[in-house]
Backbone bond lengths (Angstrom), bond angles and torsions (degrees), N, CA, C in turn:
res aa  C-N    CA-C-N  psi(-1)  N-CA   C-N-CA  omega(-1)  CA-C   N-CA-C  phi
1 X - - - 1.426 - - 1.525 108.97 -
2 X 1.185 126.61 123.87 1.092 152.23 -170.41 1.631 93.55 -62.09
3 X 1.860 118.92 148.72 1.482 116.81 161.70 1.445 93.24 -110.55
4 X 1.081 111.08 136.64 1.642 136.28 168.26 1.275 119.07 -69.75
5 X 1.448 109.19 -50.17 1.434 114.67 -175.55 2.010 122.45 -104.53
6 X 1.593 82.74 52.87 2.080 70.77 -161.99 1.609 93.06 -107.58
7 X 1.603 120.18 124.51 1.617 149.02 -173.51 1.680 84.20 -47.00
8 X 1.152 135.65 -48.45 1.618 103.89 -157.56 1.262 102.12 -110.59
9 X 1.213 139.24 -18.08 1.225 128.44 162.70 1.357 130.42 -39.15
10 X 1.870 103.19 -50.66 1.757 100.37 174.46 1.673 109.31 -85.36
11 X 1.221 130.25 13.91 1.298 143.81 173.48 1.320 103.00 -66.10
12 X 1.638 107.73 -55.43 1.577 126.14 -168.05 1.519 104.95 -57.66
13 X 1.635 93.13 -60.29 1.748 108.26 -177.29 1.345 97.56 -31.93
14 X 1.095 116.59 -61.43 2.069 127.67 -139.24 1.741 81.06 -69.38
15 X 1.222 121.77 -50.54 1.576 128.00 -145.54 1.735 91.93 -69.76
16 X 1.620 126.71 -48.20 1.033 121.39 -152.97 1.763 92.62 -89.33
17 X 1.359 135.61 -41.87 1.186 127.10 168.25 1.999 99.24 -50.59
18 X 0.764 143.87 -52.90 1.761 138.21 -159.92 1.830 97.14 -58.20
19 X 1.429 108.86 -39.10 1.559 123.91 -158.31 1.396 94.38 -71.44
20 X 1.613 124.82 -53.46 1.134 133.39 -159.60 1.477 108.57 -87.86
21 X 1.167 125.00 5.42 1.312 132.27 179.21 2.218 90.19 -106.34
22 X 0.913 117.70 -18.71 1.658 109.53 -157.15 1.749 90.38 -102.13
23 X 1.408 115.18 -6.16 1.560 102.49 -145.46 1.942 101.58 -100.71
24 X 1.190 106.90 137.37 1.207 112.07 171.63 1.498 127.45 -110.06
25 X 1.398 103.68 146.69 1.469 102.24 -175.03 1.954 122.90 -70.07
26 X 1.215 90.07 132.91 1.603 80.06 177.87 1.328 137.21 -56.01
27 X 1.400 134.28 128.04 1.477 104.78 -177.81 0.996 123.50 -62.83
28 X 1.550 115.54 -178.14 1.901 133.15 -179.80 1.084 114.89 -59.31
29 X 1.216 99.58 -26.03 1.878 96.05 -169.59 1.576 129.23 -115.68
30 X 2.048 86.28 4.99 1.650 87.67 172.18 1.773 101.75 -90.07
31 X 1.739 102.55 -10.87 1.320 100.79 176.84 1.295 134.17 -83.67
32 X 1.483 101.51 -37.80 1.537 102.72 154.25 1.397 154.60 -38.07
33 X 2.029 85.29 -44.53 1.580 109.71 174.22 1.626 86.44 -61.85
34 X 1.271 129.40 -73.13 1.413 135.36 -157.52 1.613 116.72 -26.51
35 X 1.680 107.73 -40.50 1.473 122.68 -173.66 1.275 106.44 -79.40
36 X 1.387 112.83 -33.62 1.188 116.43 -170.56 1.888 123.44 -73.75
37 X 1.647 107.54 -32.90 1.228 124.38 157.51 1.341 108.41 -48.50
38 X 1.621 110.60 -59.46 1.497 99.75 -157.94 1.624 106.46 -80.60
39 X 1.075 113.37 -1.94 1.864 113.54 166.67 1.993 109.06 -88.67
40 X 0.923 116.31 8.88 1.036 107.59 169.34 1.974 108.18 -105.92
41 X 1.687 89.71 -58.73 1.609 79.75 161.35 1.263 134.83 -47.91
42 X 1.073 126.50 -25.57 1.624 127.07 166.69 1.392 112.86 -63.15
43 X 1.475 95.91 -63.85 1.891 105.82 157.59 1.589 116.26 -9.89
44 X 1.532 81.68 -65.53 1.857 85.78 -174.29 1.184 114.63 -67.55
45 X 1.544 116.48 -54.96 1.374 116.11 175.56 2.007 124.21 -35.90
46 X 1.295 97.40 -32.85 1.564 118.63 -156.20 1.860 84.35 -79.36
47 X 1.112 125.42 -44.90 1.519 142.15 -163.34 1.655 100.21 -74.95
48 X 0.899 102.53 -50.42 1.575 113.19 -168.17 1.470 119.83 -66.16
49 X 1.526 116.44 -47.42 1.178 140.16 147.90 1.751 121.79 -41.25
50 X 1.130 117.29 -45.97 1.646 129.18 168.92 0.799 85.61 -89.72
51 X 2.117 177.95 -91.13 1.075 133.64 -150.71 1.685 126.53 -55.48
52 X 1.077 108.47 -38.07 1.545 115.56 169.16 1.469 120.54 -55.51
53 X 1.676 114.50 -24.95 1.124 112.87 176.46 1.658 110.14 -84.84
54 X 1.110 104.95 -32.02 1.651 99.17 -161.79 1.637 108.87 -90.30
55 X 1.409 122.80 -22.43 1.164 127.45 158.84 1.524 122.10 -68.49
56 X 2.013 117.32 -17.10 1.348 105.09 167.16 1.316 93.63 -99.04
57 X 1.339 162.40 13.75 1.452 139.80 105.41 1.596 123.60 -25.35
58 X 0.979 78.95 -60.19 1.756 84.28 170.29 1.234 125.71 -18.86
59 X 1.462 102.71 -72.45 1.251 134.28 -174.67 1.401 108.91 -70.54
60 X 1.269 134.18 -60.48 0.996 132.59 169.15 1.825 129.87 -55.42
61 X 1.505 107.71 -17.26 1.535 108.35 169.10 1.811 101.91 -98.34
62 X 1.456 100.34 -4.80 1.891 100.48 167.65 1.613 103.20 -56.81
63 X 1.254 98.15 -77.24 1.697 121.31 -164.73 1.566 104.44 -68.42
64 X 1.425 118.89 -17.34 1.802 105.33 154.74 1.267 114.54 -93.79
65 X 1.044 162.15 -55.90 1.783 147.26 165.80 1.183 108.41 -12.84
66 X 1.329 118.36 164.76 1.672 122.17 165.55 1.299 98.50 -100.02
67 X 1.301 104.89 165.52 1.554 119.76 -162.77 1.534 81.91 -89.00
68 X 1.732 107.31 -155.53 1.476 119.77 -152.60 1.335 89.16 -102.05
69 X 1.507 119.19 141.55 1.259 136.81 158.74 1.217 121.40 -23.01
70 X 1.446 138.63 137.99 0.925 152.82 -173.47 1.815 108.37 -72.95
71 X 1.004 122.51 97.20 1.752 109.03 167.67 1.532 116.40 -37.74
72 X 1.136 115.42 138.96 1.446 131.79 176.63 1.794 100.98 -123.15
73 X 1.030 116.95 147.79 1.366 139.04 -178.73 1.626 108.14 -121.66
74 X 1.083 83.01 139.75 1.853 106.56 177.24 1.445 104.30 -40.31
75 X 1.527 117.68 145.49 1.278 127.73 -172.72 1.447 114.82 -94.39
76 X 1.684 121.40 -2.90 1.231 87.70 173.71 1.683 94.27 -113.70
77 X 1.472 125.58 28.88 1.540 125.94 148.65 1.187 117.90 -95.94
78 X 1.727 116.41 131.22 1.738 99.40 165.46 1.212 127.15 -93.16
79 X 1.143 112.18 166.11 1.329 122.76 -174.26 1.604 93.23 -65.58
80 X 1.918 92.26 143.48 1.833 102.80 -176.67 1.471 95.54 -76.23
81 X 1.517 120.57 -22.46 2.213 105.12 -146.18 2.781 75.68 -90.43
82 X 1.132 123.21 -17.21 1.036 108.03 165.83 1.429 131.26 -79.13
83 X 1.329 118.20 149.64 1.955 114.66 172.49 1.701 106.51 -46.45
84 X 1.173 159.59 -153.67 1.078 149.39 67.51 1.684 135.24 -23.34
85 X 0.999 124.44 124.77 1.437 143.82 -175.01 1.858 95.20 -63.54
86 X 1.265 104.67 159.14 1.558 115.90 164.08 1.825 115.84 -62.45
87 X 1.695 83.00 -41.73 2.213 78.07 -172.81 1.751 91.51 -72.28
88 X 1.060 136.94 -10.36 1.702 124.86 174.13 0.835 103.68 -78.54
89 X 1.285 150.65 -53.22 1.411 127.40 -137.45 1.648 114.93 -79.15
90 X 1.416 116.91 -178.42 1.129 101.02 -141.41 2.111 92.88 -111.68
91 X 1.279 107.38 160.32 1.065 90.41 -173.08 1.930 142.36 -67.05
92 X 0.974 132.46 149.29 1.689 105.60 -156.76 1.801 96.84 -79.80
93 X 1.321 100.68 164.77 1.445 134.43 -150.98 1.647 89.68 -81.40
94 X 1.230 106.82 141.67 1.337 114.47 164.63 1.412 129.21 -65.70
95 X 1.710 126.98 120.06 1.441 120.50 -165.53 2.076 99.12 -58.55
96 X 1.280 95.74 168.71 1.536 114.26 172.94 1.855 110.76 -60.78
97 X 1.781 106.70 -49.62 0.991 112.08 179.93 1.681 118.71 -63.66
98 X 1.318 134.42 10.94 1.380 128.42 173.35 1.591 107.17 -98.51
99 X 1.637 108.17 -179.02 1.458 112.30 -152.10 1.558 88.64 -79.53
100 X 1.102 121.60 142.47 1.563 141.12 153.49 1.486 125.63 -91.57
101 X 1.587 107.62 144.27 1.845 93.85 -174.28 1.043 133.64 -75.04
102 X 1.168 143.07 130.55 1.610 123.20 -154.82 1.928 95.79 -75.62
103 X 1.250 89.76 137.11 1.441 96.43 155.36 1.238 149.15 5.51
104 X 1.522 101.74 -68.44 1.344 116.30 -170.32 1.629 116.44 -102.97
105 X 1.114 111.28 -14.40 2.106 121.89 156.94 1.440 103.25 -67.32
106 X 1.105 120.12 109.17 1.572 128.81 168.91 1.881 120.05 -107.88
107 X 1.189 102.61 122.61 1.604 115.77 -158.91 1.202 93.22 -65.66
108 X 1.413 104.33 128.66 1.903 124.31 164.07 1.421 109.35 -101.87
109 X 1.193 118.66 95.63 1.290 134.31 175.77 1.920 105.66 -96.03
110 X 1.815 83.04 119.71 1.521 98.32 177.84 1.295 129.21 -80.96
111 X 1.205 134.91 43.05 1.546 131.47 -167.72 1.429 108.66 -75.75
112 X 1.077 137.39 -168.88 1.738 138.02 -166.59 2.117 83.16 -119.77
113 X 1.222 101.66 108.71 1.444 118.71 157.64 1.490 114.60 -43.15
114 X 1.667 95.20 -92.55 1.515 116.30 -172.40 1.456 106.78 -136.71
115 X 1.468 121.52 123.59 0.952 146.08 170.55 1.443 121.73 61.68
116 X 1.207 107.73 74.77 1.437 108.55 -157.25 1.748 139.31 45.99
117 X 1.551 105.21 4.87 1.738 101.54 168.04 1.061 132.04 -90.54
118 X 1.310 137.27 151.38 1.558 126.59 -165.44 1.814 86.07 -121.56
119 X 1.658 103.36 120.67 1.404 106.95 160.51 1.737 105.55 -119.92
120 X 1.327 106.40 -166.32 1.938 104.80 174.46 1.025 108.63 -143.09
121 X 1.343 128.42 116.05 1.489 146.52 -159.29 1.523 101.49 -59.20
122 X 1.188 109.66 150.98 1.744 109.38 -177.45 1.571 108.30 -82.53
């Protein structure tokens, strides 16, 4: 049941009829601008979000790939951080007591000098 006689109720009435009699409509173009702000912020929002996504892809197809191949070195060098193996090492040194070259025979080694000729150094 409705009160008929309550002091602030028809206060309100009177106040919101006075308001709605004073009030003017906004123009077109403070409304437009208005839509137009909030379509850019979304804009941004919309942008910002798809960078955040594709950079935590990013990141996450970083740390799943394998990193870069391991260098491998030629097989008939060994690796320095290993010992040497038995088939590497090098062959042992000739004792003192075996034949030595005499002196005066000097080795003519035939390799190709220059341009394909093989001579033997004097």
């Amino acid at each position: 049941m409705p009160e008929a006689h309550d002091p602030l109720r028809s206060l309100f009435q009177q106040t919101a009829s006075a308001a709605q009699a004073r009030t003017v409509p906004a123009p077109v173009a403070r409304i437009a601008a208005r839509g137009r702000r909030a379509r850019r912020r979304r804009i941004a929002a919309f942008t910002a979000g798809a960078c955040l996504v594709l950079a935590g892809g990013g990141a996450v197809a970083a740390t799943l790939l394998p990193g870069p191949a391991p260098v491998t070195t030629p097989v008939t060098r060994p690796s320095p951080d290993l010992p040497p193996s038995p088939a590497t090492t090098p062959p042992p040194m000739p004792d003192s007591t075996a034949v030595a070259p005499s002196p005066t025979s000097t080795p003519t080694p035939t390799w190709p000098l220059s341009m394909g000729t093989t001579t033997s150094l004097p």
